[in-house]
C-alpha positions as a LaTeX table, in Angstrom:
\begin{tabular}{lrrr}
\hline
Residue & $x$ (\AA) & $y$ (\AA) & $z$ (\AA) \\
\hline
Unk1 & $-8.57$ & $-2.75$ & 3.92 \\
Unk2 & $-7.25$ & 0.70 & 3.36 \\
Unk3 & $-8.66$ & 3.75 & 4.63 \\
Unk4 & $-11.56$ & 5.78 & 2.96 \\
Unk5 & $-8.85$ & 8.43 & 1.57 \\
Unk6 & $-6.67$ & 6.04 & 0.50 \\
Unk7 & $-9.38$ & 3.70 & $-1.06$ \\
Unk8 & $-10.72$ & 6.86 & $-3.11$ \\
Unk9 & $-7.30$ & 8.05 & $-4.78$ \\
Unk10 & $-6.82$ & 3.81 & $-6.08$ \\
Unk11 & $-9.87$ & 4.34 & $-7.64$ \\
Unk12 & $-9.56$ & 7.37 & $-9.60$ \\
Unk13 & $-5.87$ & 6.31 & $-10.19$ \\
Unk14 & $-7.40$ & 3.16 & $-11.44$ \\
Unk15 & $-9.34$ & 4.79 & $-14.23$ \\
Unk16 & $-6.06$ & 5.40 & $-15.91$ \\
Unk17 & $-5.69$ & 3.58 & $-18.82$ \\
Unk18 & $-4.11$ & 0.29 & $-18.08$ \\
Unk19 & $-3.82$ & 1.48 & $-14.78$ \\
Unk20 & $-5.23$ & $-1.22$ & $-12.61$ \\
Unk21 & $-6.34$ & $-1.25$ & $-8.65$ \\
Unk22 & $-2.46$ & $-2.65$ & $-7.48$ \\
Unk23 & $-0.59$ & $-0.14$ & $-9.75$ \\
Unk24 & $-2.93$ & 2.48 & $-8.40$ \\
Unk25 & $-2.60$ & 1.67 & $-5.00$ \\
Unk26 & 1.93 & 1.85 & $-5.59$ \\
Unk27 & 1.01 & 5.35 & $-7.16$ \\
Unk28 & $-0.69$ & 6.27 & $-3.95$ \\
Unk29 & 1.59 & 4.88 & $-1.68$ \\
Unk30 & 4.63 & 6.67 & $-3.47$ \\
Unk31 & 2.54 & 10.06 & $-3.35$ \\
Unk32 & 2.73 & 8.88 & 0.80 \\
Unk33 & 6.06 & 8.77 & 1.06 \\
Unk34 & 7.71 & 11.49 & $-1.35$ \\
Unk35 & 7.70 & 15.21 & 0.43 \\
Unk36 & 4.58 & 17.61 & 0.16 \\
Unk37 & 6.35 & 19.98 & $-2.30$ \\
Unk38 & 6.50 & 16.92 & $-4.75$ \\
Unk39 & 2.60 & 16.42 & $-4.56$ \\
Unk40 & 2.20 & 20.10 & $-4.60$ \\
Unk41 & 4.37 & 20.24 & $-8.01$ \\
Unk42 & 2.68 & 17.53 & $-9.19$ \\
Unk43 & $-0.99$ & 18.95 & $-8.32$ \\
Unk44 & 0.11 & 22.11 & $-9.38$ \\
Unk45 & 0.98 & 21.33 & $-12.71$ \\
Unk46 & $-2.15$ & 18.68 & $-13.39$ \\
Unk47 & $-3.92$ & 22.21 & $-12.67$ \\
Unk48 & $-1.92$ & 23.91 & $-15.38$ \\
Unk49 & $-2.26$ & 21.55 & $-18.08$ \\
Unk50 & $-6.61$ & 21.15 & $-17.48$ \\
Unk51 & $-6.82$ & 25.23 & $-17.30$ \\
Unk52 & $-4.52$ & 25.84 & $-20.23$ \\
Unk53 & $-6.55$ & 23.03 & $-22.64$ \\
\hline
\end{tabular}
């Protein structure tokens, strides 16, 4: 249904708590549409927060 790329990021954004596969999959598709220095912030400070803990 979706692409391999696509299918992988629902499924780790479906092991979010009470995350499930359609929630995940509006996640995703918002990360598609907003610009690349969004996801880049957004990356950038999941990366923060895992090295600083």
């Amino acid at each position: 249904m979706y692409s391999p790329r696509i299918q992988k990021l629902i499924e780790l954004f479906s092991k979010f708590p009470t995350v499930g596969p359609r929630t995940a999959a509006r996640f995703v598709f918002y990360l598609l549409r907003i610009p690349k220095e969004k996801v880049e912030e957004l990356t950038k400070s999941i990366n923060e927060l895992k090295e600083e803990i």
